[in-house]
TORNURO-481135 format. One line per field, with one value per residue (C-alpha): residue in three letters; chain; x, y, z. Coordinates in nm, 4 decimals. Example, Ala and Ser with C-alpha at 12.3 -4.5 7.8 and 13.67 -1.06 7.14 Angstrom:
<nodes>
r <- c(ALA_SER) .
c <- c(A_A) .
xx <- c(1.2300_1.3670) .
yy <- c(-0.4500_-0.1060) .
zz <- c(0.7800_0.7140) .
</nodes>
This chain:
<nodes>
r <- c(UNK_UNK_UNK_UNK_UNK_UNK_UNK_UNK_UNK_UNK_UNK_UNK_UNK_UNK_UNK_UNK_UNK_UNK_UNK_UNK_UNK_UNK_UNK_UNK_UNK_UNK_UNK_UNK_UNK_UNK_UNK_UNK_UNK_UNK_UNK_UNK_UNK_UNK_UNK_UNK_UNK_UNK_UNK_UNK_UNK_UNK_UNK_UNK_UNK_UNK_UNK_UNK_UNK_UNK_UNK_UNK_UNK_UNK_UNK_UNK_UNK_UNK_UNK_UNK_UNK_UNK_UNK_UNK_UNK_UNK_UNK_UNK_UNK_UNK_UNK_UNK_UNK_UNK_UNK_UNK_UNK_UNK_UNK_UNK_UNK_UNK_UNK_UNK_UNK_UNK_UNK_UNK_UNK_UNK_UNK_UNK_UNK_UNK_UNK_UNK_UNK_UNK_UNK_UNK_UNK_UNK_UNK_UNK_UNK_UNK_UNK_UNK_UNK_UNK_UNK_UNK_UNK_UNK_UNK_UNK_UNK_UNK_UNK_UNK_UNK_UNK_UNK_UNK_UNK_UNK_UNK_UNK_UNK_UNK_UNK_UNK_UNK_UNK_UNK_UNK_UNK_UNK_UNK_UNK_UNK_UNK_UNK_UNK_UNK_UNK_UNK_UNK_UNK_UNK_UNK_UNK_UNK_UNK_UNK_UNK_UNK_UNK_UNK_UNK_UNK_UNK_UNK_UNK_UNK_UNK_UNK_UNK_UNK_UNK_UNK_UNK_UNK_UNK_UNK_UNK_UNK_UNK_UNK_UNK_UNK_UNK_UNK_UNK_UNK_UNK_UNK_UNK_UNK_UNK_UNK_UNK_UNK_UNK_UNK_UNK_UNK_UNK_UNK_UNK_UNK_UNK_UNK_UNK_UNK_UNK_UNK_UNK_UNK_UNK_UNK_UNK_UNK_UNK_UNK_UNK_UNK_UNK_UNK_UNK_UNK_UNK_UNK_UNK_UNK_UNK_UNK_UNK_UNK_UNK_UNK_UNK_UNK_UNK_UNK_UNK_UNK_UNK_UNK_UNK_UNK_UNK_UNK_UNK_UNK_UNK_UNK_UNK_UNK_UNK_UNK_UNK_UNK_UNK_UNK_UNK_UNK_UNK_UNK_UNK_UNK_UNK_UNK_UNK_UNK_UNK_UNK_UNK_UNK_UNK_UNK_UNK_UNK_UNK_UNK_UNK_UNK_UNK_UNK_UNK_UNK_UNK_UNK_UNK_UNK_UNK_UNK_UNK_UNK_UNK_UNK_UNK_UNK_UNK_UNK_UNK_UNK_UNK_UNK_UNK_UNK_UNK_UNK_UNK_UNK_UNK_UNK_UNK_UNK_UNK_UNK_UNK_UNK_UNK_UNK_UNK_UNK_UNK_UNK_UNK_UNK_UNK_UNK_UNK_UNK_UNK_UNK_UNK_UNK_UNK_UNK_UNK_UNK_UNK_UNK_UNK_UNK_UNK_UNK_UNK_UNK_UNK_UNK_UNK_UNK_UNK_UNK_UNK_UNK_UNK_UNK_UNK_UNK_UNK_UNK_UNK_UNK_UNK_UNK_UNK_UNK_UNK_UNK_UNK_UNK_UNK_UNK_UNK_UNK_UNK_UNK_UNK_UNK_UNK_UNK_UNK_UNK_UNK_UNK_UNK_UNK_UNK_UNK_UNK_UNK_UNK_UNK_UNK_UNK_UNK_UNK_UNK_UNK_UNK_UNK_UNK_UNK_UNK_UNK_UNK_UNK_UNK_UNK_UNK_UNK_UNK_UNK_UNK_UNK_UNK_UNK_UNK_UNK_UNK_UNK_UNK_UNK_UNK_UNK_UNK_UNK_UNK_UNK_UNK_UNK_UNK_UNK_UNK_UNK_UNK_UNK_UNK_UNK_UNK_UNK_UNK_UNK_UNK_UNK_UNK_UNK_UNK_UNK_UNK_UNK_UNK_UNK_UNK_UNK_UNK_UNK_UNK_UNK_UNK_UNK_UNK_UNK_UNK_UNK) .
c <- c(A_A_A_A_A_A_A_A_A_A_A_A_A_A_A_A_A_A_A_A_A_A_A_A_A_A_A_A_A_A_A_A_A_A_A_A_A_A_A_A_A_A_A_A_A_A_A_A_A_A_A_A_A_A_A_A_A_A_A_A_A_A_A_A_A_A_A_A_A_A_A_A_A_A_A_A_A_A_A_A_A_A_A_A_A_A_A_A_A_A_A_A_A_A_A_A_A_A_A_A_A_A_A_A_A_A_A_A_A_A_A_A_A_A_A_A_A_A_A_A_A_A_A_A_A_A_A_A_A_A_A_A_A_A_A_A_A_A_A_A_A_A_A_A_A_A_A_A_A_A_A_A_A_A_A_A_A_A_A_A_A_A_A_A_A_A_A_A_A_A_A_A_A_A_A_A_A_A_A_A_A_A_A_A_A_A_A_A_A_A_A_A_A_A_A_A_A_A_A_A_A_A_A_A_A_A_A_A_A_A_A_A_A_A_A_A_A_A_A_A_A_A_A_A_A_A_A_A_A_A_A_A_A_A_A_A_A_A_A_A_A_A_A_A_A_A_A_A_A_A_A_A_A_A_A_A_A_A_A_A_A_A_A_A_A_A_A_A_A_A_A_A_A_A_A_A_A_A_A_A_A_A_A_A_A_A_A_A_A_A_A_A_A_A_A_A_A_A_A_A_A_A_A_A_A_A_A_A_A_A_A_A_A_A_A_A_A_A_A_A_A_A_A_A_A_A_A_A_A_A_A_A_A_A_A_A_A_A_A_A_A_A_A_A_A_A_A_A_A_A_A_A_A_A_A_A_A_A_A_A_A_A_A_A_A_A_A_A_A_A_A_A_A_A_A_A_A_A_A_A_A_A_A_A_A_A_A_A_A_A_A_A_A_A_A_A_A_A_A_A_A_A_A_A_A_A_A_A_A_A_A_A_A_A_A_A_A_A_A_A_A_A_A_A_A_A_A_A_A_A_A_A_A_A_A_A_A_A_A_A_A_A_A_A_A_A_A_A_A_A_A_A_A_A_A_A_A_A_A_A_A_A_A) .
xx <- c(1.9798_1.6716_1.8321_1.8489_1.4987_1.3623_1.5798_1.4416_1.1384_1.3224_1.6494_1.6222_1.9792_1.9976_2.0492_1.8348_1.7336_1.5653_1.5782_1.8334_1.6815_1.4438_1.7488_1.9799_1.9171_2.1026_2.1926_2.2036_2.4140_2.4396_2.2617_2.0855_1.7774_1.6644_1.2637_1.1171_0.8184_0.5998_0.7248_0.9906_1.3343_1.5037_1.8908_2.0542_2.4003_2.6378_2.8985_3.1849_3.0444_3.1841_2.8636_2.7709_2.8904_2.7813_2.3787_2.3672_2.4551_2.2553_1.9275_1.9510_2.0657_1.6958_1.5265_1.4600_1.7202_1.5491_1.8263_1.7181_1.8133_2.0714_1.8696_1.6743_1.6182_1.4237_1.2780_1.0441_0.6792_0.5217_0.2802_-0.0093_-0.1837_-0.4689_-0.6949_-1.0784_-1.1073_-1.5172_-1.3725_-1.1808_-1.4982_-1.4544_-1.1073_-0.9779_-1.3206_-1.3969_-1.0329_-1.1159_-1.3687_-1.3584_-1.3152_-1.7132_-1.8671_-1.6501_-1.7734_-2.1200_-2.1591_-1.9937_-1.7964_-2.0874_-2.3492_-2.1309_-2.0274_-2.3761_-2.3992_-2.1556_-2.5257_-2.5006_-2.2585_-2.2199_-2.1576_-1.8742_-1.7405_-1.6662_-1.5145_-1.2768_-1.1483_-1.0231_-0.8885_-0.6940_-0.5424_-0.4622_-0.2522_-0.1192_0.0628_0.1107_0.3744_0.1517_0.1767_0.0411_-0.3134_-0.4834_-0.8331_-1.1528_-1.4569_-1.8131_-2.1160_-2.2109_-2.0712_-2.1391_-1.9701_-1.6621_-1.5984_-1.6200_-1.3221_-1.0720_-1.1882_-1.1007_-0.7442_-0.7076_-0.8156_-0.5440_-0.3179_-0.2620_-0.1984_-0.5341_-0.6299_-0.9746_-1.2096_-1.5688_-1.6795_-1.8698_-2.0798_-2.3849_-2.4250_-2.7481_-2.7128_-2.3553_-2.4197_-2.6987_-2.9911_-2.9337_-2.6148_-2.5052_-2.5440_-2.8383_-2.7692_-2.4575_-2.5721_-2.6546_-2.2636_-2.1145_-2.2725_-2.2323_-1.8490_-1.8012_-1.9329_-1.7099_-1.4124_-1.5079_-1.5561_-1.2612_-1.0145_-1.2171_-1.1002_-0.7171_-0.6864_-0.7132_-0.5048_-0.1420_-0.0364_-0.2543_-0.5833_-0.6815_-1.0436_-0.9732_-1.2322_-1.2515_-1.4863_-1.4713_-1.3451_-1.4987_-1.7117_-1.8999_-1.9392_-2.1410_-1.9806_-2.1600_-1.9999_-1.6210_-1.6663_-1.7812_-1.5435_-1.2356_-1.3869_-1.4064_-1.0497_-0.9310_-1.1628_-1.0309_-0.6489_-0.7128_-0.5809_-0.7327_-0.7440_-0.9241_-0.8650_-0.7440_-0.6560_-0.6943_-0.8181_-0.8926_-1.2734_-1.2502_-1.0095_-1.1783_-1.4835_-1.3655_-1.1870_-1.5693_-1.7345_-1.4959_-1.2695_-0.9897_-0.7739_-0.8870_-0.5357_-0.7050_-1.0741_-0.9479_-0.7344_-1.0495_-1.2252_-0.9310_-0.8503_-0.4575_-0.2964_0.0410_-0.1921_-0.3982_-0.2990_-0.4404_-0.4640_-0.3625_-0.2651_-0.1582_-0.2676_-0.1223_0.0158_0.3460_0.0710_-0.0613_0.3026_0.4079_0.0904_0.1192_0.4674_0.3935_0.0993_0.2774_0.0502_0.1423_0.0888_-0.0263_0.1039_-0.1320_0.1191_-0.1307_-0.4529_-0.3051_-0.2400_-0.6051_-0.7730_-0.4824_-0.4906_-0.1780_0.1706_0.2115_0.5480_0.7159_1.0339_0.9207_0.7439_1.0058_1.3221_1.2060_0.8924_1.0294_0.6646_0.5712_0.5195_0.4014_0.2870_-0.0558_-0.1920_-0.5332_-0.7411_-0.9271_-0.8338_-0.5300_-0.5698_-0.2929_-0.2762_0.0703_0.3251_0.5518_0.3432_0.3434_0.7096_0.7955_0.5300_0.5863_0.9563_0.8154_0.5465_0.8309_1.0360_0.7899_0.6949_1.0590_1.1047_0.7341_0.5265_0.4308_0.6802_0.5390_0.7639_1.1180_1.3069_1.3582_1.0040_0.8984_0.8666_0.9650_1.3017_1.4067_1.1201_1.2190_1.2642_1.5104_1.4582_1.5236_1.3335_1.0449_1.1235_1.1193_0.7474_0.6480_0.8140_0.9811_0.8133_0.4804_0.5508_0.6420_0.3022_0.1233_0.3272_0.4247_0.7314_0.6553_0.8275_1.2054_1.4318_1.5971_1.5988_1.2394_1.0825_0.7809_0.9197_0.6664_0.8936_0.8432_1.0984_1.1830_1.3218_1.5252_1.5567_1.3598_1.4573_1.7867_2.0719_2.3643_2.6153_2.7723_2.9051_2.6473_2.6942_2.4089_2.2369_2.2058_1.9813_1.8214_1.7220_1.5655_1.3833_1.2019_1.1798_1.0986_0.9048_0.5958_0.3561_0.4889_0.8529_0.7085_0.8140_0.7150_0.5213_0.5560_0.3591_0.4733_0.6668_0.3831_0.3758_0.1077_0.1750_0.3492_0.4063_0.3939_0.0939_-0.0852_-0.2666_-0.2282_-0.3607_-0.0601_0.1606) .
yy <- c(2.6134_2.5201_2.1322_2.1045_2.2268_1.9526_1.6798_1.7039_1.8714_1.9389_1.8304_1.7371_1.7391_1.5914_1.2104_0.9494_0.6233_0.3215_-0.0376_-0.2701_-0.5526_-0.7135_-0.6883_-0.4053_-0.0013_0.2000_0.5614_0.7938_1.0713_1.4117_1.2469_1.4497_1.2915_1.3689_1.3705_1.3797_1.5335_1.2265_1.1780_0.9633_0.9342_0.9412_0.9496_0.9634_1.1784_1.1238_1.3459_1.1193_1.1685_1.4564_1.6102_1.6344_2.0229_2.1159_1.9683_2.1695_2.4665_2.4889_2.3610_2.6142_2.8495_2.8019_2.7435_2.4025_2.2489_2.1959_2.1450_1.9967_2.1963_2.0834_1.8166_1.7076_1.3731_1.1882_0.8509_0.7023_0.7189_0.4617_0.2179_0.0908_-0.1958_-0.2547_0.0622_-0.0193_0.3450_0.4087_0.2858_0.5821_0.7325_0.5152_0.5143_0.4241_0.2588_-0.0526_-0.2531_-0.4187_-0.6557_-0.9939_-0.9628_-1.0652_-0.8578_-0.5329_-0.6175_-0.6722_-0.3731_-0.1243_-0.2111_-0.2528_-0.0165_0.2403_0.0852_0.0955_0.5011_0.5418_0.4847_0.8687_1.0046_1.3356_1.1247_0.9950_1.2361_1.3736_1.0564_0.9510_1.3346_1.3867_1.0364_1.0925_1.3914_1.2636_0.9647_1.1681_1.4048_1.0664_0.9954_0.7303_0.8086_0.4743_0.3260_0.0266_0.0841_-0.1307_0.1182_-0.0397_-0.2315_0.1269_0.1800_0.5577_0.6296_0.4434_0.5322_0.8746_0.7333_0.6375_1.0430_1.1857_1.0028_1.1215_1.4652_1.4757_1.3541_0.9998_0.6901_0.4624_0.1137_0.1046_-0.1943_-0.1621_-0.4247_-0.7657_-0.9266_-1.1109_-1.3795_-1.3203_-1.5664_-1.4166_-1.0350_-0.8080_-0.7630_-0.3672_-0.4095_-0.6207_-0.6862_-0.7752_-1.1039_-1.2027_-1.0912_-0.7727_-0.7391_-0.8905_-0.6494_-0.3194_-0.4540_-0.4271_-0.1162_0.0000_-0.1821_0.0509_0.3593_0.3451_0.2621_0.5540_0.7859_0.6107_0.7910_1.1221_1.0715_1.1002_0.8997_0.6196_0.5387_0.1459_-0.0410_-0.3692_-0.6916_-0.7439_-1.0129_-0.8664_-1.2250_-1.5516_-1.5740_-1.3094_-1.4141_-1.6665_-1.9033_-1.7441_-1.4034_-1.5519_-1.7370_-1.4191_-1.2302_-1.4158_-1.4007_-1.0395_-0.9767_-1.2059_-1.0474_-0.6873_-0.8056_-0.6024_-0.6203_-0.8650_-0.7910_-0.9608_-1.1056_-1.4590_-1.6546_-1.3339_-1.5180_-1.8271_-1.7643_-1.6611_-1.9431_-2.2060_-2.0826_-2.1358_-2.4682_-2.5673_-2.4912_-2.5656_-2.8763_-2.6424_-2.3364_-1.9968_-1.9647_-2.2972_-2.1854_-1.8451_-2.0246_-2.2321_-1.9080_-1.7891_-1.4854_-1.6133_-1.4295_-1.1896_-0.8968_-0.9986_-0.8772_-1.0994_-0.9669_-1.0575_-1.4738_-1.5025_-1.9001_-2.0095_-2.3363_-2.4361_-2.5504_-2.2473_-2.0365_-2.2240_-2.1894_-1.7992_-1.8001_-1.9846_-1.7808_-1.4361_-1.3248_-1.0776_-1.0490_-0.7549_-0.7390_-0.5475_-0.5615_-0.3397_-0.4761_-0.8717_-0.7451_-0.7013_-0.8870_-1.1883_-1.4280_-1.4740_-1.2690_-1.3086_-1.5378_-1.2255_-1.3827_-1.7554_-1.5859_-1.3499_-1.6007_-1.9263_-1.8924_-1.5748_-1.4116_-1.1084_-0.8954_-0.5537_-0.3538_-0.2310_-0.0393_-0.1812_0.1225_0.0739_-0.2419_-0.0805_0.2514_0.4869_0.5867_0.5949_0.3364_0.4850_0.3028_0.0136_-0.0511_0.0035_-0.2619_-0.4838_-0.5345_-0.5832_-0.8578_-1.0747_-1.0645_-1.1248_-1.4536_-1.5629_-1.5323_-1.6314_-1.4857_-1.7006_-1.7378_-2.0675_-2.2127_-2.2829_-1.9926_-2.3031_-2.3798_-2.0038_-1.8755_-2.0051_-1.9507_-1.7285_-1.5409_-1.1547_-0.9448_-0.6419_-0.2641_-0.2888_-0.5214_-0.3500_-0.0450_-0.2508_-0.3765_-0.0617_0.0983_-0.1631_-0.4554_-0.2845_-0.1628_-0.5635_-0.6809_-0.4682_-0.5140_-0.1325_0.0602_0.2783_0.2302_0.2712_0.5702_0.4189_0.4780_0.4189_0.4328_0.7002_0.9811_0.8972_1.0621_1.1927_1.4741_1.4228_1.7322_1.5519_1.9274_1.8572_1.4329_1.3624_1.4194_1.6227_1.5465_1.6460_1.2945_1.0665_0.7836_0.8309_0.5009_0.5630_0.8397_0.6425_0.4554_0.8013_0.8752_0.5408_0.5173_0.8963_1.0681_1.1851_1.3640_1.6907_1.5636_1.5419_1.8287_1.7692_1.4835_1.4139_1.1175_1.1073_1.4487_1.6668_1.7950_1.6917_1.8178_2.0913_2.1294_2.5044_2.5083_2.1570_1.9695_2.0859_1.9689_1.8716_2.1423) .
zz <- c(-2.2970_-2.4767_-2.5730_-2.1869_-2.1032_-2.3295_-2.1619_-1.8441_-1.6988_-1.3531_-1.1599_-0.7741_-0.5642_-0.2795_-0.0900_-0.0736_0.0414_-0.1421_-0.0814_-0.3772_-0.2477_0.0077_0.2655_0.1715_0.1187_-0.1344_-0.0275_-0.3162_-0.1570_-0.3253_-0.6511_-0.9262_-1.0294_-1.3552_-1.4228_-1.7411_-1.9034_-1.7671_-1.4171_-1.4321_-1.3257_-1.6796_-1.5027_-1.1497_-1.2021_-0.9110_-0.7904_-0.9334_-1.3032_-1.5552_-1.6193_-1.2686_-1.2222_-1.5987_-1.5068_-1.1699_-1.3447_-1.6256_-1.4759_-1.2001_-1.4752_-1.6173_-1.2920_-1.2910_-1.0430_-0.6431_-0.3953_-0.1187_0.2369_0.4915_0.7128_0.4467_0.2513_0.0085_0.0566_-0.1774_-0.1603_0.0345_-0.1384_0.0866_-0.0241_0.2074_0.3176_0.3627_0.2490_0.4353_0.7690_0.7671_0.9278_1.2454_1.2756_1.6512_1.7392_1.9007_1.8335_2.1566_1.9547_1.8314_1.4025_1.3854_1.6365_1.5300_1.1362_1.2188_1.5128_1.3531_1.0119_0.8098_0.9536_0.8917_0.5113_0.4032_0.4622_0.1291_-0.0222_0.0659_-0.2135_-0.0027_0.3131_0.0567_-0.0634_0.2051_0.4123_0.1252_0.0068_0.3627_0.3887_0.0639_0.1943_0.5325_0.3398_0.0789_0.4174_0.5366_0.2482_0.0891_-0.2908_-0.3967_-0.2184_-0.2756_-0.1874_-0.0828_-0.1044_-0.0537_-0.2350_-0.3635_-0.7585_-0.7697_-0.4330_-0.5324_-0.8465_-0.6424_-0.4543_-0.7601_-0.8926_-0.5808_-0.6223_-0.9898_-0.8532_-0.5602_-0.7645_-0.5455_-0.7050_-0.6637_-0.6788_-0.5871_-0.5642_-0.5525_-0.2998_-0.4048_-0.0656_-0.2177_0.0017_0.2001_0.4761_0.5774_0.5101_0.6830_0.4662_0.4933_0.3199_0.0300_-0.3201_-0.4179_-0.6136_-0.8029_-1.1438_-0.9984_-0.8302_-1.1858_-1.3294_-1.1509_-1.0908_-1.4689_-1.5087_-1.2149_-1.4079_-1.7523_-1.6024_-1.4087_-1.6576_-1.8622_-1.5921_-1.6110_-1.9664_-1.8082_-1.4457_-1.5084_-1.2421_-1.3058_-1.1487_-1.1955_-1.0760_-0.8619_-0.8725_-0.4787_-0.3613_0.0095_0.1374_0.0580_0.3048_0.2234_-0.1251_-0.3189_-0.5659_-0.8960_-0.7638_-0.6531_-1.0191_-1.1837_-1.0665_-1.2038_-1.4961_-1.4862_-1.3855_-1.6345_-1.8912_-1.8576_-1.6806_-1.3891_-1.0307_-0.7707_-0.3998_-0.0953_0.2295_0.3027_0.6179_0.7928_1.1600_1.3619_1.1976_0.8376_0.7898_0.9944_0.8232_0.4618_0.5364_0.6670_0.3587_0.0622_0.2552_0.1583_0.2407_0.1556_-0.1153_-0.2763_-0.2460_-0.4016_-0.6690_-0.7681_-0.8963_-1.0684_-0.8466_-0.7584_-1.0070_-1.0778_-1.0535_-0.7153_-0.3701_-0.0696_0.2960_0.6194_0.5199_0.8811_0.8693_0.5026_0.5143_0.3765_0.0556_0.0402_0.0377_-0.2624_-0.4478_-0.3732_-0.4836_-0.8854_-0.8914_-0.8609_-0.6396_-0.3301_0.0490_0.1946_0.5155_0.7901_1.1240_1.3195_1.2633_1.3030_1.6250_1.7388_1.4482_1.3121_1.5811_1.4722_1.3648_0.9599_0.8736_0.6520_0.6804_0.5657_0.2900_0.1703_0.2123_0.1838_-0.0909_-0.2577_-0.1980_-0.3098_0.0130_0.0984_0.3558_0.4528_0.7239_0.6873_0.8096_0.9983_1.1486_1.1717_1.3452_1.1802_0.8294_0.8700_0.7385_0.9126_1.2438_1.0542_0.8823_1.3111_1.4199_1.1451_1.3120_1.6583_1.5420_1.3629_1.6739_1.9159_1.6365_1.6603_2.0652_2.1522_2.3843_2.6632_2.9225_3.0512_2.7561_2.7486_2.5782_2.2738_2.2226_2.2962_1.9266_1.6134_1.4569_1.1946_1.1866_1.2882_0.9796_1.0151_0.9783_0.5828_0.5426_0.6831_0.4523_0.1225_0.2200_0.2757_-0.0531_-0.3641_-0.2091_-0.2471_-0.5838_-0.6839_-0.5697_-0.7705_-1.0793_-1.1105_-1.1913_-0.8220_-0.4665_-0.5879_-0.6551_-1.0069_-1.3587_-1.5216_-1.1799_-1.0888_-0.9390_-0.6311_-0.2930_0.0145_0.1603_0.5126_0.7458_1.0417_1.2097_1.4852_1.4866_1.7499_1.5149_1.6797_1.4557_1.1344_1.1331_1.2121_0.9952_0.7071_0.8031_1.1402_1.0250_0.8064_1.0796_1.3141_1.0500_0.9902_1.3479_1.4865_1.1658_1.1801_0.9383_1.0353_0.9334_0.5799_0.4147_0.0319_-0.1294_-0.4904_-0.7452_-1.0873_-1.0975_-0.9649_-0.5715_-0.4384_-0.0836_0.0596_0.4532_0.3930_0.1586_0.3002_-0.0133_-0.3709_-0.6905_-0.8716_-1.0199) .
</nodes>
């Protein structure tokens, strides 16, 4: 028995869901996955296969097999790849606001209290938790202007055991950002950003599941040119991750066309920040241009379906970007822009947006110049932004139950969803529980082989 303990750290049985591609889901029924010492899925044994019966019965024979219950499956864990991690604090506030008033009358008021690392520390741990229940095992974070508070952040991730990206947030330009909050200069943002950049990786060597620091100019128009310059530099300096915002609204994008004679993907581009590692916001108004530029560049979309709908202006052309530029795409629930931290809320509304882009809205047009065609994305779809799709744009082995992948999953309990029978087709529940799940379906969350939630025992460490 002791060759088979060292094979494999643990054996899960039970089916599961994860996207093949873009368009189609793979269900894993009855499969053993096999995690190693490190977290990873090191085999997937099928019932078909010879050694099927033998593994069940000598990993339960040592205590190391988990079979999941009757009702119960595993999707992977989601990856979210915009949170503004502070506005946590003001969640469900104000959405009725124009982008620029809601920024300036409550956004950043409330950013510059993370000068307070208590205030912090307190905001982000709960926030962490709250996404981790939430099924989100990978976050990409913006924190604030403040170093110490968010390197806080990425050590409250390594501490929860959550996969963070965290960004500490550049905004030096003083005619564009209150004086009460911003950097000071853009040596002084350079600067601190490194530092932020060194300690965080630091921190990487002792978080299993990897914790990584993010250059994030907050969008360009909060930015001067020395800092958007000086922070490509950076990234490409220490080949770290990239996120911001771009062509988010009517504004930001009008704005940045204004100032540089040029879109924001352009602009961005200019400054070296397009790259295979950087993840860009929102990009409701990219041009054609701008699409293919995104696509040679390798760099993702992070698609925010909630927040576009009180912030966007305009619905986010998934399926142009997906099928026609073969963009890297994700999903993000852009807290707190976006009011739920569930993506869950937002794989649902991310469906509704496309269709209401491909039948139009006002009814003053004929039904066939309503919308624009070809634009609704299906149900899969929507699940491989908010799991492989995510894992793409940020270049990590995460989002996908397969060999070599993170063994990042969420266990869902469908007692309690509408399934009556025995024989319900298994992607027809699939479907409930993308649709119907909430927090409370969310039995067990796991990140790199460690549980980091338990319905029964709420948030835990890491075992």
């Amino acid at each position: 028995m002791r060759g088979v303990f060292i094979l494999f750290k643990f054996v899960v049985k039970g089916t599961a869901f994860s996207s093949a591609d873009s368009k189609n889901v793979t269900i894993l029924e009855d499969a053993l996955f096999c995690i190693s010492e490190s977290g990873i899925i090191t085999k997937i044994i099928f019932s078909s296969e010879e050694e099927y019966a033998k593994t069940i019965h000598e990993y339960s024979a040592i205590n190391k097999l988990q079979e999941l219950a009757k009702g119960q499956y595993i999707l992977p864990g989601f990856v979210d790849l915009h949170i503004h991690a502070p506005q946590w604090a003001q969640a469900g506030t104000a959405l009725d606001l124009p982008l620029y008033d809601w920024l300036n009358t409550y956004t950043f008021p409330l950013e510059s209290k993370f000068s307070d690392e208590q205030f912090a520390e307190k905001v982000y741990s709960d926030l962490v938790s709250e996404l981790i229940k939430n099924g989100t095992t990978t976050a990409l974070y913006f924190a604030t202007v403040h170093r110490e508070a968010s390197l806080r952040l990425a050590e409250i991730c390594s501490e929860k055991g959550q996969r963070g990206l965290v960004g500490k947030v550049v905004m030096d330009d003083p005619e564009q950002n209150p004086e009460y909050y911003r950097d000071t200069n853009a040596q002084e943002a350079i600067s601190e950003t490194e530092l932020f950049i060194q300690e965080v990786l630091e921190l990487n060597k002792k978080t299993p599941q990897g914790v990584y620091p993010v250059v994030t100019p907050r969008f360009i128009p909060s930015c001067t040119e020395d800092s958007l310059k000086g922070l490509g530099d950076l990234a490409a300096k220490y080949d770290v991750h990239i996120q911001s915002h771009c062509s988010e609204s009517d504004w930001a994008h009008s704005f940045v066309k204004e100032r540089f004679g040029k879109n924001d993907a352009f602009a961005l581009n200019d400054f070296g920040l397009l790259t295979e590692k950087a993840v860009m916001a929102h990009c409701g108004f990219l041009s054609d241009k701008d699409m293919k530029l995104f696509s040679e560049k390798g760099t993702a979309v992070a698609h925010c379906p909630i927040s576009n709908a009180y912030f966007g202006n305009a619905v986010t052309p998934i399926a142009k970007l997906l099928r026609e530029y073969q963009v890297e795409v994700g999903l993000g629930s852009d807290i707190s822009g976006g009011f739920s931290p569930s993506l869950f809320d937002n794989i649902k509304q991310a469906v509704m947006s496309s269709r209401m882009l491909e039948d139009g809205v006002d009814k003053e047009c004929s039904s066939e110049t309503r919308g624009v065609p070809n634009s609704s994305i299906t149900l899969n779809e929507a699940f491989y932004l908010a799991t492989a799709g995510g894992g793409e744009s940020l270049s990590l082995s995460v989002g996908k139950l397969a060999i070599d992948y993170a063994w990042d999953i969420q266990i869902i309990d469908t007692q309690e969803l509408p399934i009556f029978s025995e024989e319900e087709p298994l992607m027809d529940i699939f479907q409930k529980i993308l649709y119907l799940s909430r927090p409370e379906n969310i039995r067990e969350v796991w990140v790199q082989g460690r549980k980091v939630h338990d319905k029964n025992m709420k948030i835990l460490k890491g075992q």
